[in-house]
N, C-alpha and C positions, 0 to 999 in steps of 0.2 A: 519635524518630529522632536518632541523634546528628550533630550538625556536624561535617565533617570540614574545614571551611573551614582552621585551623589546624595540619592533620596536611599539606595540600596541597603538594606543592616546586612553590618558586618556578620558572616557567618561564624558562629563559635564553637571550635574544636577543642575534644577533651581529648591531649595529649597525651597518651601514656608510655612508658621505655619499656619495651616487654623484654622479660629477662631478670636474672639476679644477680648476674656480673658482666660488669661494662668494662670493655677497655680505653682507656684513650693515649693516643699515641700522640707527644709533642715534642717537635724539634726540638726545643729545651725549656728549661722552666719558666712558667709565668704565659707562656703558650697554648696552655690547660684550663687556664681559666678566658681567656682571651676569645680561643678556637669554641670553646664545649661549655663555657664557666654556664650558661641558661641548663643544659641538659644534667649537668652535675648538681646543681641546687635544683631541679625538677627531681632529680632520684635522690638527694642528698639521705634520704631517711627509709628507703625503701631497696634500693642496690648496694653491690658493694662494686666498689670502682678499683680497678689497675690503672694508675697514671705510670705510663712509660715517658721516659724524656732520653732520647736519640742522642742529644749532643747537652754539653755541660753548658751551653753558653759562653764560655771563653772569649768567642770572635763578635760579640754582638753590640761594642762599641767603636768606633771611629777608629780612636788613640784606647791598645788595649792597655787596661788595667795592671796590675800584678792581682791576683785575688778574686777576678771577676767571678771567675767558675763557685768558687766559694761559698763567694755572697751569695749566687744566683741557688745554690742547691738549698743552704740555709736556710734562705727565704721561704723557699719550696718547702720544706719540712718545718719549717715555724707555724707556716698557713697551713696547713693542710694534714699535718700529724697528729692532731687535736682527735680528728676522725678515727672513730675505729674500722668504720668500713672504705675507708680510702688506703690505698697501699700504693708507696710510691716507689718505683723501680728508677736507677740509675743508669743507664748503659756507658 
């Protein structure tokens, strides 16, 4: 019998986020886009997003920094504060 697994068309789904506020929850910054970043540019113009981040990043190199936490939250609000409907909580 021959496989037709490869002749098959891909079936296409119209994904939508139902909802007008998304949370998403990241051990710490840079995690958000990593874990979510498809579902966040999929709602980017349509939800409004809470990014939560758990921990500052601190311990996320080998040999830690002096400043790491710093750079790490910076970053996070240089990328992502541009947005009006993204709000980013620090814990």
């Amino acid at each position: 019998m021959k496989n037709n697994y490869f002749n098959m068309q891909q079936p296409k789904y119209k994904i939508s986020i139902p909802g007008s506020r998304i949370m998403v929850i990241a051990p710490h910054p840079d995690d958000e886009v990593i874990g979510c970043g498809g579902t966040i540019l999929k709602g980017l113009n349509q939800q409004v997003f809470d990014i939560v981040y758990i921990t500052n990043g601190e311990k996320g190199f080998v040999s830690e920094h002096a400043g790491t936490a710093e750079i790490r939250i910076q970053e996070a609000v240089n990328n992502l504060n541009s947005y009006n409907n993204i709000h980013l909580h620090f814990i």
